[in-house]
C-alpha positions as CSV (number, residue, x, y, z in Angstrom):
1,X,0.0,0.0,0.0
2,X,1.4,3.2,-1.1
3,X,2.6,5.5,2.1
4,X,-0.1,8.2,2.6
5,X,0.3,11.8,4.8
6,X,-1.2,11.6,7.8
7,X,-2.6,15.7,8.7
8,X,-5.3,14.8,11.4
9,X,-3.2,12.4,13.7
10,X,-0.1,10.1,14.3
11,X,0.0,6.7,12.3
12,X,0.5,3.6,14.7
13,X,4.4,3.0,15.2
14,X,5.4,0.3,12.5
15,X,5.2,-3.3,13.1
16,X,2.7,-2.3,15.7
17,X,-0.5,-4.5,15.0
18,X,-3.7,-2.2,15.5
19,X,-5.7,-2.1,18.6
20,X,-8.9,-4.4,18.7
21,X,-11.6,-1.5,17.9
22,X,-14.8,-2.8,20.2
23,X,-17.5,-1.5,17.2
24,X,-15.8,-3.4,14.8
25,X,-18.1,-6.8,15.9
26,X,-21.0,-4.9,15.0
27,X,-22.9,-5.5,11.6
28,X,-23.6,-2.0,10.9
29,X,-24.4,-3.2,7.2
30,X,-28.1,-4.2,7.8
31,X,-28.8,-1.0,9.0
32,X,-26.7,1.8,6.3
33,X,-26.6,-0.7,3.4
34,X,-30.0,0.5,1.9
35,X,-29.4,3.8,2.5
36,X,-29.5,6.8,-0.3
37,X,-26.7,8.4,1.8
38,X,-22.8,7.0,1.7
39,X,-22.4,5.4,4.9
40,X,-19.3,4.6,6.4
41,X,-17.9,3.9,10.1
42,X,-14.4,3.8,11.7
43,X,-12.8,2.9,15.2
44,X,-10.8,4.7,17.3
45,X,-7.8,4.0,15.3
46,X,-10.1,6.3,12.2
47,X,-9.9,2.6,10.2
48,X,-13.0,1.6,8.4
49,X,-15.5,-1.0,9.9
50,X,-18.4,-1.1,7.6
51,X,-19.0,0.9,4.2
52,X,-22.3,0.7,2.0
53,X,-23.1,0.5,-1.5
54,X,-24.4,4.1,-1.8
55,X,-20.0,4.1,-0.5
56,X,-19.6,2.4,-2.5
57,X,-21.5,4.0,-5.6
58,X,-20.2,7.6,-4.7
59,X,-16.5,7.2,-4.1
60,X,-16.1,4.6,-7.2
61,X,-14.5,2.7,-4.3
62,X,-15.5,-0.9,-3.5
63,X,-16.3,-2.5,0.4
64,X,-13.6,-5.3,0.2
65,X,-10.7,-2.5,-1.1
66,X,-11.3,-0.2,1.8
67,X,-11.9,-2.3,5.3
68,X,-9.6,-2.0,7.3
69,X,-8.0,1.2,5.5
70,X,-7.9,4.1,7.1
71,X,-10.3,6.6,6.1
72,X,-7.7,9.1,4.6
73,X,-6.6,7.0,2.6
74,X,-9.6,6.5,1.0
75,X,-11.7,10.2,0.7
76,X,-8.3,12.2,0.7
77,X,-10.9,15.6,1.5
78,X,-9.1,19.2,2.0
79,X,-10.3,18.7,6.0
80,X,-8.3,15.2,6.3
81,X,-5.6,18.0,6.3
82,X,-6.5,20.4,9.3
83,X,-9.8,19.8,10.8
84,X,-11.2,16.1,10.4
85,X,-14.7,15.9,11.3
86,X,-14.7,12.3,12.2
87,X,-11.6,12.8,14.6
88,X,-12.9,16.1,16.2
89,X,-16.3,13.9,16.8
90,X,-14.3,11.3,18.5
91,X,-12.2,13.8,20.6
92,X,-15.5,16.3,22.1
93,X,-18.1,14.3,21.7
94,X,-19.5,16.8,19.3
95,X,-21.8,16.2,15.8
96,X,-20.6,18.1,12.9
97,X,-23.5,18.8,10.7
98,X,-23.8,20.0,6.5
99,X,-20.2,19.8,6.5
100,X,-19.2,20.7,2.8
101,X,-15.9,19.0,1.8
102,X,-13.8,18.0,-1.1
103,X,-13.0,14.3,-1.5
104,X,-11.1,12.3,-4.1
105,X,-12.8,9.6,-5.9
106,X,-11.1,6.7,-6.9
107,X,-10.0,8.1,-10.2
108,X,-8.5,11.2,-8.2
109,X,-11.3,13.4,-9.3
110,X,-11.8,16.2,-6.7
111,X,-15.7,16.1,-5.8
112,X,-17.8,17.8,-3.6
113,X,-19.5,16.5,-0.3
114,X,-21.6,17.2,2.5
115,X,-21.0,15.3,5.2
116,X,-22.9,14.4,9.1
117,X,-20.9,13.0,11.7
118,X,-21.8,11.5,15.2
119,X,-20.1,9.4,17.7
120,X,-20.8,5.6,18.2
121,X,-20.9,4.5,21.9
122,X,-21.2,1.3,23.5
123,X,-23.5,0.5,26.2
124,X,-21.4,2.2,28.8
125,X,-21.7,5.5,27.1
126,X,-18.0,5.1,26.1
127,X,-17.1,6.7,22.6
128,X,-15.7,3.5,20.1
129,X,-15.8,5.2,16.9
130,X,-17.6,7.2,14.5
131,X,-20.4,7.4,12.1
132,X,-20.2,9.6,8.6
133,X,-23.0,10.0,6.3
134,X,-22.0,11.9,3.0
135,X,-24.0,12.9,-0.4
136,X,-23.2,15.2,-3.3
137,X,-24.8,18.7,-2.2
138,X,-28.6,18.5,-3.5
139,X,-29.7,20.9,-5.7
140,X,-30.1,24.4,-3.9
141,X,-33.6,25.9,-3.2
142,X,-35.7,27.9,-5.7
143,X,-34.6,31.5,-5.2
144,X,-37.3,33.1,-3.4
145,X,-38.4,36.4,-2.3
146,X,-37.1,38.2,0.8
147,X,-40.3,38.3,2.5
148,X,-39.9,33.9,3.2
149,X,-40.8,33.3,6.3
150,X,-41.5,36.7,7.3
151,X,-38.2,37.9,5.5
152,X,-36.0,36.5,8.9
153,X,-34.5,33.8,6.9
154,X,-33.3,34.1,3.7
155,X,-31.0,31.5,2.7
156,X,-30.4,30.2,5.8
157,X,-28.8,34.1,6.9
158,X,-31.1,34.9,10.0
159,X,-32.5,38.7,10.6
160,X,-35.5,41.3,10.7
161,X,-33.4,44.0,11.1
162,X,-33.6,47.1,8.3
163,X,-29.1,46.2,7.8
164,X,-30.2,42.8,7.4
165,X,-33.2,43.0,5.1
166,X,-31.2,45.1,3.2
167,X,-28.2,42.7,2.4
168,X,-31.0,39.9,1.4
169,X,-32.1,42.4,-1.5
170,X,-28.7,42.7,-2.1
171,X,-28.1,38.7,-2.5
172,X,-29.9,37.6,-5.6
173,X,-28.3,39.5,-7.6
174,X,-24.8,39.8,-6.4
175,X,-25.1,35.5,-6.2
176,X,-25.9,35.9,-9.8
177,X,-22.7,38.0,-10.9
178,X,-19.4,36.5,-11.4
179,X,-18.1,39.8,-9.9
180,X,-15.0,39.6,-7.1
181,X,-16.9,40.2,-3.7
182,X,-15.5,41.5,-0.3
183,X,-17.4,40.6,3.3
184,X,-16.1,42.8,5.7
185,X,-17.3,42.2,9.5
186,X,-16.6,41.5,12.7
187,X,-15.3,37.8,14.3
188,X,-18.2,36.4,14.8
189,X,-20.9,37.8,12.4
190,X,-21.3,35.1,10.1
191,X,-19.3,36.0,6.7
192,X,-18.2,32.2,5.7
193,X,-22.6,31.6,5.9
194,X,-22.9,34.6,3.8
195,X,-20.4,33.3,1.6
196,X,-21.6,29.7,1.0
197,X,-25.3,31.3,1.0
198,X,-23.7,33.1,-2.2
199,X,-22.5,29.9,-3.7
200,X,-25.7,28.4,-3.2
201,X,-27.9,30.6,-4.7
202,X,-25.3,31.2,-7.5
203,X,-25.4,29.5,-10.9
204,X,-22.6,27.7,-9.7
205,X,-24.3,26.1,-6.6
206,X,-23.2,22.4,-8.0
207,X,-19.5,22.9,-9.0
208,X,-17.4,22.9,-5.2
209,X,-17.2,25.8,-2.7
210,X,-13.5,25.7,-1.3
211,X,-12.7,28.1,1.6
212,X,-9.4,28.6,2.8
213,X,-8.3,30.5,6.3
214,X,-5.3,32.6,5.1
215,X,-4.7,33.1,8.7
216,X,-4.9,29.3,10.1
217,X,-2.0,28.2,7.4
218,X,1.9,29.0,8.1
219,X,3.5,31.4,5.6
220,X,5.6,28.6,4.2
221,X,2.4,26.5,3.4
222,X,-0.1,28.4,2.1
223,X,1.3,29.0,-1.5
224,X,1.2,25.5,-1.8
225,X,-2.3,25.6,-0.3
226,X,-3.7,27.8,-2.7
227,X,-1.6,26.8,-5.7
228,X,-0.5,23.5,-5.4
229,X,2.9,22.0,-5.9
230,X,4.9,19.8,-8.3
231,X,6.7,16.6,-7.1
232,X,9.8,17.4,-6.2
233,X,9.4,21.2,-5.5
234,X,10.5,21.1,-2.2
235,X,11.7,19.1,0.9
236,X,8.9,16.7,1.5
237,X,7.0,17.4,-1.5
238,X,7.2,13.2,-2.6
239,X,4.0,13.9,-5.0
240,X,2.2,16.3,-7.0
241,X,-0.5,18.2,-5.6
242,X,-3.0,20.4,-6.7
243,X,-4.2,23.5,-4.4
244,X,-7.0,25.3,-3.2
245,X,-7.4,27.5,-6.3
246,X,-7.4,24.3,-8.7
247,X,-9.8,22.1,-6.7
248,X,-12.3,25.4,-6.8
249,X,-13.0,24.4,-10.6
250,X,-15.7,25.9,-12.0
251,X,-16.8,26.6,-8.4
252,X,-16.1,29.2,-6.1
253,X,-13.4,29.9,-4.1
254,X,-13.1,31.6,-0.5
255,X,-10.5,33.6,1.1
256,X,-11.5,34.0,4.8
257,X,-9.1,36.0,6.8
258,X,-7.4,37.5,3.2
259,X,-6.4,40.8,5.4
260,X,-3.6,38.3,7.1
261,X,-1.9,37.6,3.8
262,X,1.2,38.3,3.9
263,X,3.2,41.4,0.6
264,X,4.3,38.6,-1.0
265,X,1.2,36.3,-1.9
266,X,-0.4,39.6,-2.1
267,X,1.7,40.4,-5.1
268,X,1.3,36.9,-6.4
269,X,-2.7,36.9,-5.6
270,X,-3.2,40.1,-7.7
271,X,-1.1,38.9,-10.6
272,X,-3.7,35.6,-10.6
273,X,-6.3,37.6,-10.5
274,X,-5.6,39.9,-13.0
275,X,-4.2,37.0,-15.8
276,X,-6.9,34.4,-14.8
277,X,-4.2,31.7,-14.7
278,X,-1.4,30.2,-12.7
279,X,1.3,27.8,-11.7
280,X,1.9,25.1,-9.5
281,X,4.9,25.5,-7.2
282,X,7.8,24.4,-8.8
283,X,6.0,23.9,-11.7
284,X,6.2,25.6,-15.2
285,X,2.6,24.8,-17.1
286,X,-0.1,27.5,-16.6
287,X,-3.5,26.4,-15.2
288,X,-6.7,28.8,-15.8
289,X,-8.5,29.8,-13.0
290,X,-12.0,29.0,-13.5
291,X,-13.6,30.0,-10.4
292,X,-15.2,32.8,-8.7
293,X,-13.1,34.5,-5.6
294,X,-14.8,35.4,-2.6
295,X,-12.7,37.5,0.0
296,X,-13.6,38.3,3.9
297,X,-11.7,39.9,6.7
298,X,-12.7,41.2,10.1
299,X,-9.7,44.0,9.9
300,X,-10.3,47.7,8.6
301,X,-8.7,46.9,5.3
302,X,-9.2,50.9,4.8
303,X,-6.2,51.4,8.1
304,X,-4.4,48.3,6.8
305,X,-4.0,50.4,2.9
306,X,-2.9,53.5,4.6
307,X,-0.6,51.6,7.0
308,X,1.3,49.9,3.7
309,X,0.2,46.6,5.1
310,X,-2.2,45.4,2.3
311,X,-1.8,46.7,-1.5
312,X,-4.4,49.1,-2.4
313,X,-4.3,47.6,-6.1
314,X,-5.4,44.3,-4.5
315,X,-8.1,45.8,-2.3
316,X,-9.7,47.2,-5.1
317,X,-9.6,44.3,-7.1
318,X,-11.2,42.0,-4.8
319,X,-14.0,44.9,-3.4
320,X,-15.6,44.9,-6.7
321,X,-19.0,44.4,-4.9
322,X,-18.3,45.0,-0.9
323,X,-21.0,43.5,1.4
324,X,-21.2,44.6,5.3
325,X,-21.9,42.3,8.3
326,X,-23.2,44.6,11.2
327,X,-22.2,43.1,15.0
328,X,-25.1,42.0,16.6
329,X,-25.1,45.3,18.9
330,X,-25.9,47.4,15.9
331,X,-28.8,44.9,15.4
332,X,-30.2,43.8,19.0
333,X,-33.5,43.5,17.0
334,X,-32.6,40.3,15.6
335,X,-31.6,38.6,18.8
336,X,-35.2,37.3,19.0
337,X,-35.2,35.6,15.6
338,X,-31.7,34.4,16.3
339,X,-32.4,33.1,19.7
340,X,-35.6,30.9,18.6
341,X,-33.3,29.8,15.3
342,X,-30.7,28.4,17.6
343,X,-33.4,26.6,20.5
344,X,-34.5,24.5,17.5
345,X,-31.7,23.7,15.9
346,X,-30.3,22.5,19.8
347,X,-33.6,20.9,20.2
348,X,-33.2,18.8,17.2
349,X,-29.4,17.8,18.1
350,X,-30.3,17.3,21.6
351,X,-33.8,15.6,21.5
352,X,-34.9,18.3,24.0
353,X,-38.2,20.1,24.1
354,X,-37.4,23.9,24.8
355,X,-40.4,25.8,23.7
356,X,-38.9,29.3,25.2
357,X,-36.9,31.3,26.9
358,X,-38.0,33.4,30.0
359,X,-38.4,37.2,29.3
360,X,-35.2,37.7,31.7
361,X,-33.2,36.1,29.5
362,X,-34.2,38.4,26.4
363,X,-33.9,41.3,28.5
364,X,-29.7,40.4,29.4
365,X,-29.4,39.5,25.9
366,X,-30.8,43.0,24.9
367,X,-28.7,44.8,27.5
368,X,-25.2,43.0,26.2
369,X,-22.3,44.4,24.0
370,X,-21.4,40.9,22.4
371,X,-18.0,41.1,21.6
372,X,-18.1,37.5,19.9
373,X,-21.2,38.6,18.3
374,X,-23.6,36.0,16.7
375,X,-21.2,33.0,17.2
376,X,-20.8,34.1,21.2
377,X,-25.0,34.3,21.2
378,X,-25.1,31.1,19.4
379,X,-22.3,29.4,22.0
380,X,-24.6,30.9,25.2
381,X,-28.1,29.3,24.0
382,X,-25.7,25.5,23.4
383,X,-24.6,26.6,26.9
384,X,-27.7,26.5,28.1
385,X,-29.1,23.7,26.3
386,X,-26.3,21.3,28.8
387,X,-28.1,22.1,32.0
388,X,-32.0,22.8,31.1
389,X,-34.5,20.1,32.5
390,X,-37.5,21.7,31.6
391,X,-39.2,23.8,28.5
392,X,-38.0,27.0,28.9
393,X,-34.7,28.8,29.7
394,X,-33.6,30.8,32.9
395,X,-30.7,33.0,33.4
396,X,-29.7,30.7,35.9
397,X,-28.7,28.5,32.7
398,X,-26.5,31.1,30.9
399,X,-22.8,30.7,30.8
400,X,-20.5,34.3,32.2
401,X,-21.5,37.2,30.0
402,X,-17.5,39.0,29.9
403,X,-18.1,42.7,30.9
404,X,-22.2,42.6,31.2
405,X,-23.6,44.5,34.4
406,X,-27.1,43.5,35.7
407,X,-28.9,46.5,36.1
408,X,-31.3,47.1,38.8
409,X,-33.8,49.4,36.9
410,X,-37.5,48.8,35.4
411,X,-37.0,46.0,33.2
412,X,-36.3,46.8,29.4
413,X,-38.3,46.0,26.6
414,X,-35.9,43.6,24.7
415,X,-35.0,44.0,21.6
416,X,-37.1,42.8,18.9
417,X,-40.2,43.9,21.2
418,X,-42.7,46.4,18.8
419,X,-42.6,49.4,20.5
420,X,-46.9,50.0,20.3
421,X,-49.0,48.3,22.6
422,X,-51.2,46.9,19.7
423,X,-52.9,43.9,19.0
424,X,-49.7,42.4,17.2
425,X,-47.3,44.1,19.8
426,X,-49.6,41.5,22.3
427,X,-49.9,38.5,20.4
428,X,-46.1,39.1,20.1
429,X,-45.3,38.8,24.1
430,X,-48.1,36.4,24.9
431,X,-46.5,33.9,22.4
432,X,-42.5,34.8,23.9
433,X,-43.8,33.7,27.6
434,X,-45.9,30.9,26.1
435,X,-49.3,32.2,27.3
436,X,-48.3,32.8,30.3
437,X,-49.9,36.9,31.4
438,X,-47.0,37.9,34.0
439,X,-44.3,37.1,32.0
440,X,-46.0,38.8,28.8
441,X,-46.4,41.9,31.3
442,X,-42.9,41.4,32.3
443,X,-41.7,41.2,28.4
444,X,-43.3,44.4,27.6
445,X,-42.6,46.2,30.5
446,X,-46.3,47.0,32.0
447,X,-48.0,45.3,35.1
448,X,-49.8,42.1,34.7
449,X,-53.2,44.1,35.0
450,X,-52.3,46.6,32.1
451,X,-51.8,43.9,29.9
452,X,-55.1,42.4,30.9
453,X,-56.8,45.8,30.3
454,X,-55.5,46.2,27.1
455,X,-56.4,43.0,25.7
456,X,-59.9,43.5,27.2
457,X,-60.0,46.5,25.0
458,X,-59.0,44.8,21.3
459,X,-61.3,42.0,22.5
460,X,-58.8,39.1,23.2
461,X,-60.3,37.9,26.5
């Protein structure tokens, strides 16, 4: 068997026969083998214990060639490299979801795949391997108008707030452009979903999305990483290899972090760019670049030109369209929206029932700078997912807020909460506390009797 790079972890020391993995006595085949879905599962060891014939279909590989192989050896996908789903699964415990990768079929053709992930366990709760489902991306949704679902979600970007609802009339038709785009935002605010919700909803929604962290990747690697190398090119380099922007195809590709490139890709970046071809390193032949370039940075690339640290003929040459992420405390509106988004995606990962959180909870939220913006709003609902019992959500469940300070004053509307005590400003607290009249009252800032008074008068009681 042909030596393979291991990126994700060490290789067993040689002559070393493998541990015995406990889920490899389990016939996992009469449950995955009729599946749509590739199915596959490994030990402990990341070897492969079962693989079914939608595997087998998919990957052009068949069940007797990769048992017993490990599973790097076999998909060869960008995140074998840095951030293996099936290993981080193993390590925290935690389910990777929609994962888009790029994998090698068994031709070497680069493909793209969206992959699930989740633990196996034995009866002792003790984590013996893992579980990966993968499938080509389906075909993306219909485009539809910005007013789905009450215009908070479009294309899976969450908001009701006037930045947001502008940047979803801004999507259709900067998705259907080939035209350079720049997302410019805080840490935090979601510019890789913006990103892949431009892929998606772009023409080339089946060709691969390929995002790469100019900031997560030493100097000395990331030419390689975005260009690819010839065999031989340097120390180590015992095979060809094609990079990032080769893999992209006809897709699209994604420079998160580009503000952290260092003058010298910079330089080599803009001439790409502007000649639509490159080279391999340490190669000679010239290789079109085919895909669309999509750029994002949470630094004031404005400071970084007049500081000399990022070429002003490269900046202008990515920003042809520039998009804006506000932080979520420029948008407190949306924290509503956001928060229900996240209690059902944690009740579907979980198998809880959380139907709401209590109005005290809304109210610290509204009263809260979020430094780590969505992601950090995001992180404090999982928080609170690991220690709620019941159906709704008390502060008591919320992780350390750096920096907030309770306040002793009248309660504050939250944000979100319409500002006139109309019918719909009522329906609107009533179905926050679940029915439940104090906490309404407490939601919108009025005693429980007010609020009963009022909805005597409209005729709701």
């Amino acid at each position: 068997m042909e030596k393979m790079e291991t990126y994700c972890m060490m290789k067993p020391t040689a002559g070393m026969a493998p541990p015995p993995s406990p889920c490899a006595n389990f016939d996992y085949r009469s449950v995955f083998e009729d599946l749509p879905e590739g199915v596959f599962t490994v030990d402990m060891g990341r070897r492969i214990t079962s693989f079914n014939r939608s595997a087998e279909r998919i990957t052009g590989f068949g069940r007797a060639e990769v048992l017993g192989r490990h599973c790097w050896e076999i998909f060869r996908s960008d995140l074998c490299r840095r951030d293996c789903p099936l290993e981080r699964a193993m390590r925290t415990g935690e389910t990777r979801m929609d994962q888009d990768v790029i994998a090698r079929d068994r031709g070497g053709r680069p493909h793209s795949l969206r992959v699930n992930v989740s633990v196996l366990q034995d009866e002792l709760g003790r984590i013996v391997g893992a579980v990966e489902t993968f499938r080509p991306p389906a075909h993306p949704r219909p485009r539809v108008p910005v007013g789905l679902s009450g215009g908070d979600n479009f294309a899976g970007i969450i908001g009701r707030s006037a930045a947001m609802r502008r940047l979803f009339e801004m999507l259709p038709d900067v998705a259907a452009s080939d035209a350079n785009v720049l997302i410019q935002g805080e840490s935090g605010t979601g510019k890789d979903l913006l990103a892949r919700s431009l892929h998606q909803l772009s023409p080339r929604r089946n060709a691969p999305f390929v995002a790469v962290n100019c900031a997560a990747l030493a100097e000395t690697l990331l030419e390689s990483e975005l260009f690819g190398h010839e065999k031989g090119a340097f120390t180590g380099a015992d095979r060809a290899r094609p990079g990032r922007f080769e893999l992209a195809g006809e897709g699209t590709l994604f420079l998160d972090e580009i503000g952290e490139l260092k003058p010298q890709l910079q330089v080599k970046l803009l001439r790409v760019i502007e000649e639509r071809s490159f080279e391999r390193v340490g190669g000679a032949r010239s290789i079109p670049l085919n895909a669309r370039i999509i750029s994002a940075t949470n630094q004031n690339l404005e400071r970084a030109l007049r500081e000399g640290r990022f070429r002003e003929d490269l900046y202008y040459r990515l920003r042809t369209v520039p998009m804006h992420l506000p932080p979520l405390r420029e948008r407190l509106e949306d924290i509503p929206t956001l928060v229900d988004h996240f209690v059902s995606r944690f009740n579907h990962r979980s198998g809880k029932r959380v139907r709401s959180v209590d109005p005290k909870v809304l109210q610290r939220f509204s009263r809260y700078a979020w430094p780590g913006n969505v992601r950090e709003l995001e992180r404090c609902v999982e928080h609170a997912f690991v220690f709620v019992k019941g159906p709704v959500i008390f502060a008591r469940y919320l992780p350390e807020m750096a920096g907030y300070q309770p306040s002793d004053a009248a309660p504050e509307k939250p944000a979100g909460a319409p500002k006139a005590l109309d019918e719909k400003t009522l329906r609107w607290a009533l179905s926050q506390a679940g029915g439940r009249r104090a906490e309404a009252a407490a939601l919108l800032g009025i005693s429980r009797t007010s609020l009963w008074r009022r909805m005597k008068q409209m005729g709701m009681v």
